[in-house]
matplotlib code that plots the C-alpha trace (Angstrom):
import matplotlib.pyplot as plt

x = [106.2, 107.5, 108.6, 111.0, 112.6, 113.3, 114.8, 116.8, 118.2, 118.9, 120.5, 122.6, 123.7, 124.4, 127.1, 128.5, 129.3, 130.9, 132.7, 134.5, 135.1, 136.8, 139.1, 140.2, 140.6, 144.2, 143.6, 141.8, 138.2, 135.6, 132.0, 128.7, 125.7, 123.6, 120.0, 118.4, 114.3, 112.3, 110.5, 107.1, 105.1, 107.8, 107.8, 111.2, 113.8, 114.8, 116.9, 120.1, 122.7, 126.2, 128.5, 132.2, 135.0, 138.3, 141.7, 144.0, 145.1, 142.7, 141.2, 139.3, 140.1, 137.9, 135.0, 131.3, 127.9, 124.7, 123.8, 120.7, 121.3, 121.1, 123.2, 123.3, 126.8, 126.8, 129.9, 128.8, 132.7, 136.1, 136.3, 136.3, 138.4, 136.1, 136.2, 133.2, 133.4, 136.2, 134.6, 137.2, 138.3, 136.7, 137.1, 133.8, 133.6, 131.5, 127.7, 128.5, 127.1, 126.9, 124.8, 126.2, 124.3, 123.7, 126.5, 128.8, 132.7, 134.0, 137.9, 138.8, 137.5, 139.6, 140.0, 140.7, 143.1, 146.6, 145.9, 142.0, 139.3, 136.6, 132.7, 130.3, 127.2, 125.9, 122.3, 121.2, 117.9, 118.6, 117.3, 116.2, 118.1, 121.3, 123.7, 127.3, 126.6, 130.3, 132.1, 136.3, 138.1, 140.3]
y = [130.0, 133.4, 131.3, 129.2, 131.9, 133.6, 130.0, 129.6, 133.3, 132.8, 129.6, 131.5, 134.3, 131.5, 129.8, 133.4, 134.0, 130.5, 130.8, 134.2, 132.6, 130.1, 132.0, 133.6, 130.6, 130.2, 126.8, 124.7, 123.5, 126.2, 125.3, 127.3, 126.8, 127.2, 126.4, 125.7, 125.4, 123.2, 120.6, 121.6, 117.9, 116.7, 118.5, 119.0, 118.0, 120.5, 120.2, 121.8, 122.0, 122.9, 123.4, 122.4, 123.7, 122.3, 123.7, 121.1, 118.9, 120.2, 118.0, 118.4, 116.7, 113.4, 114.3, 113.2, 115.0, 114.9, 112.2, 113.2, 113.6, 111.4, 113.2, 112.7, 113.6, 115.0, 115.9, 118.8, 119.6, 117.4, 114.6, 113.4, 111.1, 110.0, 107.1, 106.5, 104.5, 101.3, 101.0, 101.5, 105.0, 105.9, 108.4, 109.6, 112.2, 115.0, 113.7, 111.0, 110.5, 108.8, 108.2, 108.7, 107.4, 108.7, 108.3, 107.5, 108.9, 110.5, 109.5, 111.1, 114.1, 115.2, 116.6, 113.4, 115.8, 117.4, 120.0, 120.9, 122.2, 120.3, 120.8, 118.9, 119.5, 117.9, 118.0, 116.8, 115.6, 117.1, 117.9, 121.2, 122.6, 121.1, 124.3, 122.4, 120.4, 119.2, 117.8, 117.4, 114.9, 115.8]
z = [-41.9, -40.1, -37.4, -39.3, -41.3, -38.0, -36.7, -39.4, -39.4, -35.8, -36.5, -39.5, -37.1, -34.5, -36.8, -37.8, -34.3, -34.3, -37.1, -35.4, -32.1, -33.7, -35.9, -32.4, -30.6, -31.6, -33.0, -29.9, -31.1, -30.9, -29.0, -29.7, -28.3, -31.9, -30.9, -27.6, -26.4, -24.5, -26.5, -25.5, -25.7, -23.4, -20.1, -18.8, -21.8, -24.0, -27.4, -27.8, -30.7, -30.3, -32.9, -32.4, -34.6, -35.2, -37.4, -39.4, -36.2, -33.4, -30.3, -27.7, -24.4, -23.4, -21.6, -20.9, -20.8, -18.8, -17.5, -19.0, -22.3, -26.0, -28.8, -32.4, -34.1, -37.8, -39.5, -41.9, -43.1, -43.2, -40.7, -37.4, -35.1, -32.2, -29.8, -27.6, -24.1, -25.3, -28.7, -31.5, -32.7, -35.8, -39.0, -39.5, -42.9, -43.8, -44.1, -41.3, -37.8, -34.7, -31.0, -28.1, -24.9, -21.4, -19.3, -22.6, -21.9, -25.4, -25.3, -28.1, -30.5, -32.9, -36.5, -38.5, -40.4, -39.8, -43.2, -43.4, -41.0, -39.5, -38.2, -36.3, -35.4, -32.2, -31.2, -27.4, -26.0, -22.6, -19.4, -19.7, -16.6, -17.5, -17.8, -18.6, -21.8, -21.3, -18.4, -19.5, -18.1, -14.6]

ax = plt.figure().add_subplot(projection="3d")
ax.plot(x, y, z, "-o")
ax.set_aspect("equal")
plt.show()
């Protein structure tokens, strides 16, 4: 039990921090590394969750990630433009998610809107010694 009160305060403090990056950021989407450790019955991977932040109209450029790594996408506030490999691009809203695969190239991220803020949360099954969770696009 004492464990998961301090994970969960940790996590709390985590999205704090987040939440004052991103009003500094001048608008660009804001990335925090929330919650990272090694899954301990599986030597090797570790799960991480990052927390990306967008204003009214914000994107982040197309990029991939490890090719290590499975992700699941939640939308916890507004929504979110995302197109995934040549699959369609997609509005997904608060309380929504999506995969994406190893080797998957994410095209496009975006806020879905041009007048209200938007969060995801995104949570990686990764190799544990993978230090760049995101690779953009040259």
């Amino acid at each position: 039990m004492f464990r998961k009160i301090i994970s969960a305060t940790a996590f709390a403090v985590a999205l704090a921090a987040g939440a004052q990056a991103f009003a500094a950021s001048g608008g660009k989407a804001n990335v925090t590394v929330v919650y990272d450790h090694e899954l301990p019955n599986v030597p090797g991977k570790s799960i991480k969750a990052v927390l990306v932040e967008y204003k009214p109209g914000g994107t982040s450029p197309g990029h991939t990630h490890p090719k290590s790594a499975f992700i699941y996408a939640t939308v916890l506030e507004g929504s979110i433009k995302s197109q995934v490999n040549d699959g369609p691009v997609k509005i997904y809203k608060a309380g929504e998610s999506f995969p994406e695969f190893p080797g998957d190239h994410h095209s496009v991220s975006a806020n879905g809107s041009k007048t209200a803020p938007a969060k995801l949360l995104a949570v990686f099954v990764v190799n544990s010694d993978e230090t760049e969770l995101t690779t953009d696009d040259k």
